[in-house]
N, C-alpha and C positions, 0 to 999 in steps of 0.2 A: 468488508468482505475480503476473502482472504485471497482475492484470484487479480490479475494484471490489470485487464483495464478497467473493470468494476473500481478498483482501488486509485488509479488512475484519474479514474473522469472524477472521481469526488475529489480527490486531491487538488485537481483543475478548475471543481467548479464551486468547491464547499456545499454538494449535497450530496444525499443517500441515492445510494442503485436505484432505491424504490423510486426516487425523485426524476433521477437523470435518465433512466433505461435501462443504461447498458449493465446486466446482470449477469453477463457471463465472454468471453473472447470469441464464441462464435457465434451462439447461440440464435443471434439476432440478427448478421452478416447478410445483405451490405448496412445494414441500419445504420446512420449516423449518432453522433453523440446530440442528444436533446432532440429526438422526431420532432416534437413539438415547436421547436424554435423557439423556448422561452429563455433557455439557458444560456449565459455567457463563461467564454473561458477566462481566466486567468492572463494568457498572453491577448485576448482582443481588448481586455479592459484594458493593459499597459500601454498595446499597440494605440488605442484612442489616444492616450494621454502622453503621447509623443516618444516612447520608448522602440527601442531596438526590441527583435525578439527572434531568439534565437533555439531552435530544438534541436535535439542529438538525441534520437533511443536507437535502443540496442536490440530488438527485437521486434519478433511477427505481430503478438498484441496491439502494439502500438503505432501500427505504418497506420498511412493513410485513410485507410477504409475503414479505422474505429469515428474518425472525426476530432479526435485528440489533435491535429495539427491547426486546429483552427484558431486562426491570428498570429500564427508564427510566420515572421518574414521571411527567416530561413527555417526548414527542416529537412532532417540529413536523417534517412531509413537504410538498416542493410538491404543490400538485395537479395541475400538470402532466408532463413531461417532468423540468424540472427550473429552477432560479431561481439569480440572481445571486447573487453574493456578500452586494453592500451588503444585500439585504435578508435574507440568513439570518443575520447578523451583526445585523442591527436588531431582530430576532427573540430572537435569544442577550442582546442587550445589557438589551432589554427583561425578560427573566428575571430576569436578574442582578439588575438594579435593582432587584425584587421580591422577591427569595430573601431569607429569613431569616436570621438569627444560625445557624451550626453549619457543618458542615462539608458540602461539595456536589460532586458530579461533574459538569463543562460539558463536552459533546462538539462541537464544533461541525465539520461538514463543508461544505466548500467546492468546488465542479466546472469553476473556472472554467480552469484550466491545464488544457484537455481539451478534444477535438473534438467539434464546430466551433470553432476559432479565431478567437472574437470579441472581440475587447477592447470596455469601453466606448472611443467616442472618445477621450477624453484620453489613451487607453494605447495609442493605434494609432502613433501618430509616434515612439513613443520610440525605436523601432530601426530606423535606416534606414541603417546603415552597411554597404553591400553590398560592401566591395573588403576589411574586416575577414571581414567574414563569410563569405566564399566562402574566404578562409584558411583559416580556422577548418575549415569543413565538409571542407574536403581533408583537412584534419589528421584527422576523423573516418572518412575511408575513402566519405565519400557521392559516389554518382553522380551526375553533373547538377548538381554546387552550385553552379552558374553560374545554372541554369533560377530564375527570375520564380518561378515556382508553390513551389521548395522557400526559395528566400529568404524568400518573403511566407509562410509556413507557419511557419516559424523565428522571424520578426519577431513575428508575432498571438501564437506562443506562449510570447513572453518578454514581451509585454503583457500577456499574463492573471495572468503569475505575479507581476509585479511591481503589476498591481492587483489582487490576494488578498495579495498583501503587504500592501498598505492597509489591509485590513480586517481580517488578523490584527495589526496597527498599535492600529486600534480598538477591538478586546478588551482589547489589556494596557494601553491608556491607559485603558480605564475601572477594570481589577481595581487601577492605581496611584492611580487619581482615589479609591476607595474605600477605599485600606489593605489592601488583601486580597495584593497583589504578594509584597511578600516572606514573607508566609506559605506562598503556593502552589507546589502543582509544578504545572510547565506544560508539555506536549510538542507540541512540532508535526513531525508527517512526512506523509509520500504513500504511497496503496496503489501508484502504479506511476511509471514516466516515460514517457515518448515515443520514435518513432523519432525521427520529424523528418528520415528521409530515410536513416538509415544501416540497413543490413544491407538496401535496397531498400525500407524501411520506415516509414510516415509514422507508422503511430499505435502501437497497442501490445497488450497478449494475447501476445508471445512471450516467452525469455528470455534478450535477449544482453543486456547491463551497461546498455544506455541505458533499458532497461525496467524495469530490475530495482534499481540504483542508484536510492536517494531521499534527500532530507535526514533526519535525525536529530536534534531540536535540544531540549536539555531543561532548565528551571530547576528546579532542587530547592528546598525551603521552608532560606531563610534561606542561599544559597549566594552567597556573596559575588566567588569570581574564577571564572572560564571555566579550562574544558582541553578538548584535545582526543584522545579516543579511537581509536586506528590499527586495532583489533582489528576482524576480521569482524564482522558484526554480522548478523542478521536482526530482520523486526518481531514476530517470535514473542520476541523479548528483550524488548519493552517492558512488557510486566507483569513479568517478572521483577525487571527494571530498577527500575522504581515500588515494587515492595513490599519489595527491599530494599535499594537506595543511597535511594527517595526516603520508605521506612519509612510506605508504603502500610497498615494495619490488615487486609489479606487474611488467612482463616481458612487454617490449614495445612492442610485437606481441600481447601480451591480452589486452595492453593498446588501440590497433588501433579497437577494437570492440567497445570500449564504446560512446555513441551519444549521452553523458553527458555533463556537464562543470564542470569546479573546480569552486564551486562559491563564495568559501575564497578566492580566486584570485584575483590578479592585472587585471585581463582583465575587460573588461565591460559584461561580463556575456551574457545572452539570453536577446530580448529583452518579446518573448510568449515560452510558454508551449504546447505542443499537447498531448488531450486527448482523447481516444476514446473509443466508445461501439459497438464494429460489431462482435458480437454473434447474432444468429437469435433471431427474435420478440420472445416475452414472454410477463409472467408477471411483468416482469420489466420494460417494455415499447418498442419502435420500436426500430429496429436494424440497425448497422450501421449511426450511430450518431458521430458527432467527434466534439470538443472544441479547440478552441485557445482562452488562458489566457493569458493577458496581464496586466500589473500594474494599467494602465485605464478600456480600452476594453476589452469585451471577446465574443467571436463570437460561437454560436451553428449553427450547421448545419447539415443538413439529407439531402443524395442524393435524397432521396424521400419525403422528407415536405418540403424541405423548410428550413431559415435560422431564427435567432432570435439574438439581437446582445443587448447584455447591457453595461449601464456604471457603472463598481463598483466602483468606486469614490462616483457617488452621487445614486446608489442602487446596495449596496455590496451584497444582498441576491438573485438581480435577480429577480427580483419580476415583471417589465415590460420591453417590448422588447420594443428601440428606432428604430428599422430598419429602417420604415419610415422617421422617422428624419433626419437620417445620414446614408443614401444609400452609400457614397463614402466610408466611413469608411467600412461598411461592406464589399464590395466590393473588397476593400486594401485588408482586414483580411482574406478573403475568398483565394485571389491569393497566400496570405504567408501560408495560410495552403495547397491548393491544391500540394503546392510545396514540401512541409515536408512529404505530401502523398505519392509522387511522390519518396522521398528521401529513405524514412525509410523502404515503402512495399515491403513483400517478399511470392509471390505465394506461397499456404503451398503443400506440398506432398498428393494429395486425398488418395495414399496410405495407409499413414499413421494413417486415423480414419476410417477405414471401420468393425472396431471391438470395441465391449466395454464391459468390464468386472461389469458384473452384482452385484456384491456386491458392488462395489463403487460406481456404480449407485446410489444404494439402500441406501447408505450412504449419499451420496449428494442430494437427493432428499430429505433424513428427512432433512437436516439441509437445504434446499429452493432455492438448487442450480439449481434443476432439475425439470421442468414443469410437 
């Protein structure tokens, strides 16, 4: 799902929103991550097995009152809204330099490729090529990619990405400066992407491919040549991935939570992905909406509109629905997602959101979380 900590807690625990809860950044507030107590994270299964663990985010999503900090030894939250790169990175690096001889988990989150579109200075100039760039966005199916407002949107948010580039720059020159590089696995990806103008859409909370598409990028300890992976992928793989292409030490009782794949694997992988939006209606659009991605097909549907079914083969952006066309295929699509529904859903505790803590509100609201 295409929103912070939805994206987040799967990332941490290798299950679906439906699984874990958390289906939205306030929605649920104080609710912790896993009401139920079945789920473990990521940094508690490392921390058992004698690891350091170390958090750094950059943002209101992910302080404390999601429940994402759980088994981290240390976690370092702004106190406000939320903070720069350079210094959550100054923050990370500072650890580092401190951490002992043994084996460590460093999580470091970064918010700068996200609205508001700020770059520092240095990163504001670097994309001024308007007559490329309005190409481009036609190419993407966007309305108005002529309009000032979606240019200069476009422009601030390949600034930010390419200065959180920097900073993920100065992590792995320090893990090299120390010897620790080719030991490490190291992954970098995103809980979501951006409209930036296509499906009518600047920011993100839906799920057409510009939101839902992230990087995937991984070093395994002592991996000498690059390849590239064509297979579906979701971020509910990346633990799977870690404990067994990058031979992660996870207990096989935490290993049975994950509804991941290894998809460095001998196996034939998945052959769709399930994605979903069922936070209530807003400004992001209607609620409970789900996706199944496939390497051809991918199928949208809402228990209440209705289905939309595209071929990204021959319209990767999604631009028209074939439904009509090919009823049978949606049809298939629809019964394999019904089933994953069926599979992954976990009635959440009402208990557990009948309270919310007002200052996090009020923080999630400036940053567009909250209606």
């Amino acid at each position: 799902m295409a929103t912070t900590l939805p994206a987040h807690a799967s990332i941490m625990t290798g299950t679906h929103p439906m699984t874990h809860g958390l289906v939205a950044n306030a929605a649920f507030l104080p609710r912790d991550l896993d009401d139920a107590g079945t789920l473990r994270t990521l940094a508690e299964m490392l921390a058992d097995r004698g690891y350091a663990t170390a958090g750094f985010v950059s943002a209101a999503p992910l302080k404390r009152h999601s429940g994402i900090d759980r088994g981290f030894q240390r976690f370092d939250q702004p106190l406000g809204l939320q903070r720069g790169s350079r210094k959550t990175t100054e923050l990370a690096l500072r650890w580092l330099d401190d951490h002992d001889e043994g084996p460590f988990l460093l999580w470091v989150h970064y918010f700068d490729p996200h609205w508001p579109y700020q770059p520092p200075w240095k990163y504001r100039k670097e994309f001024t090529e308007t007559r490329r760039l309005v190409s481009y966005l036609r190419r993407l199916g966007v309305r108005r990619s002529e309009s000032a407002r979606i240019l200069s949107i476009n422009n601030a948010y390949d600034g930010e990405v390419l200065y959180t580039d920097s900073q993920i720059g100065r992590l792995f020159e320090r893990l090299k400066a120390a010897g620790l590089w080719d030991d490490s696995i190291v992954a970098v990806t995103s809980d979501h992407g951006e409209g930036l103008g296509q499906h009518d859409h600047l920011y993100h909370g839906r799920i057409y491919n510009e939101q839902l598409r992230v990087p995937l990028l991984m070093k395994l300890a002592r991996q000498r040549e690059g390849r590239r992976i064509g297979r579906v992928t979701s971020l509910v793989d990346l633990l799977p991935i870690l404990t067994s292409a990058g031979g992660l030490p996870i207990a096989s009782g935490d290993r049975g939570q994950f509804q991941g794949v290894d998809a460095l694997g001998s196996s034939p992988g998945r052959a769709h992905v399930v994605s979903e939006r069922t936070h209530r209606r807003g400004s992001w659009g209607p609620a409970r909406r789900y996706a199944l991605t496939g390497s051809e097909w991918k199928l949208l549907h809402s228990p209440t509109e209705g289905s939309a079914l595209y071929h990204l083969g021959r319209d990767p952006h999604e631009t028209r629905s074939v439904i009509d066309e090919h009823p049978e295929v949606a049809d298939q699509l629809l019964a394999i997602l019904s089933e994953r529904i069926r599979e992954h859903y976990r009635e959440p505790d009402p208990a557990s959101a009948n309270q919310r803590d007002s200052e996090t509100l009020r923080q999630l609201r400036a940053l567009g979380y909250v209606d």
